[in-house]
C-alpha positions as CSV (number, residue, x, y, z in Angstrom):
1,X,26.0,-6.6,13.4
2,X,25.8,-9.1,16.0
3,X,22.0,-8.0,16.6
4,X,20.3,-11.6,15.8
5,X,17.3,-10.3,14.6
6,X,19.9,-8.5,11.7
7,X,21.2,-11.4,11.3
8,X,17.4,-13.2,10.1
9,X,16.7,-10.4,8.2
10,X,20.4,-11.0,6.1
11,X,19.0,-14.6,5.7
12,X,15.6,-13.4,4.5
13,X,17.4,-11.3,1.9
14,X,20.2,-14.1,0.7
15,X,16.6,-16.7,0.4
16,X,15.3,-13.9,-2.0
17,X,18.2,-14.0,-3.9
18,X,19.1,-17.8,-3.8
19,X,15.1,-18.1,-5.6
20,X,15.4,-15.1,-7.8
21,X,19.2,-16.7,-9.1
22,X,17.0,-20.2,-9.3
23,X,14.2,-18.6,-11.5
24,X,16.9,-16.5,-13.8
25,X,19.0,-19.6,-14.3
26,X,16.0,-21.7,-15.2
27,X,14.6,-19.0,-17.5
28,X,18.4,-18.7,-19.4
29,X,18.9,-22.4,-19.4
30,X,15.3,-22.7,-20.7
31,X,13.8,-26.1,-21.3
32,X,12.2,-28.9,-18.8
33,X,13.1,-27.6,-15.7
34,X,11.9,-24.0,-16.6
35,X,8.3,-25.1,-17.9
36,X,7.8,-27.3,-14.8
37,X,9.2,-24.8,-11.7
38,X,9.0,-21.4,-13.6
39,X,5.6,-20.1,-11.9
40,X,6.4,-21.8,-8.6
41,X,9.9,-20.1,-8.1
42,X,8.4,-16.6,-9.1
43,X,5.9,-17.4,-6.2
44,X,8.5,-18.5,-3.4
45,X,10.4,-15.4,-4.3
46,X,7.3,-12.9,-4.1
47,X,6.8,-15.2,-0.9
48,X,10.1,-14.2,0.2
49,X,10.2,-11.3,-0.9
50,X,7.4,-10.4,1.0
51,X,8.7,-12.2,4.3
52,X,12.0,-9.7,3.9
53,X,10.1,-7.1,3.5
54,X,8.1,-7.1,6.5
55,X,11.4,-8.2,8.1
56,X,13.1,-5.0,7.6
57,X,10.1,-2.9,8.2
58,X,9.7,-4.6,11.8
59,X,14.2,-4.0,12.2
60,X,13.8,-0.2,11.0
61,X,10.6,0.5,13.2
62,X,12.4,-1.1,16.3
63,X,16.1,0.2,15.8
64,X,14.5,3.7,15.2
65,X,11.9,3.5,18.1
């Protein structure tokens, strides 16, 4: 747990779901806010989800290796 490269891949994750919560609270809430950000949050999270993923790829290949 104290492995600081665990530690940027947690981050990674939480910034997935920080956007993700962002784009479901924008689509429930509906209105101004959801017609002007809804396609740009879906982007930042496929972004970051993405970013994670490659993240955790690199952590497995290196913890198992």
């Amino acid at each position: 747990m104290s492995d600081p490269f665990f530690i940027v891949v947690i981050i990674a994750i939480l910034a997935v779901v920080v956007v993700l919560l962002m784009g479901l609270g924008g689509f429930a809430k509906g209105g101004a806010f959801n017609k002007a950000n809804s396609n740009k949050l879906m982007r930042w999270r496929i972004i970051a989800q993405f970013i994670a993923v490659v993240l955790i790829m690199i952590y497995v290949f290196f913890i198992k290796g």
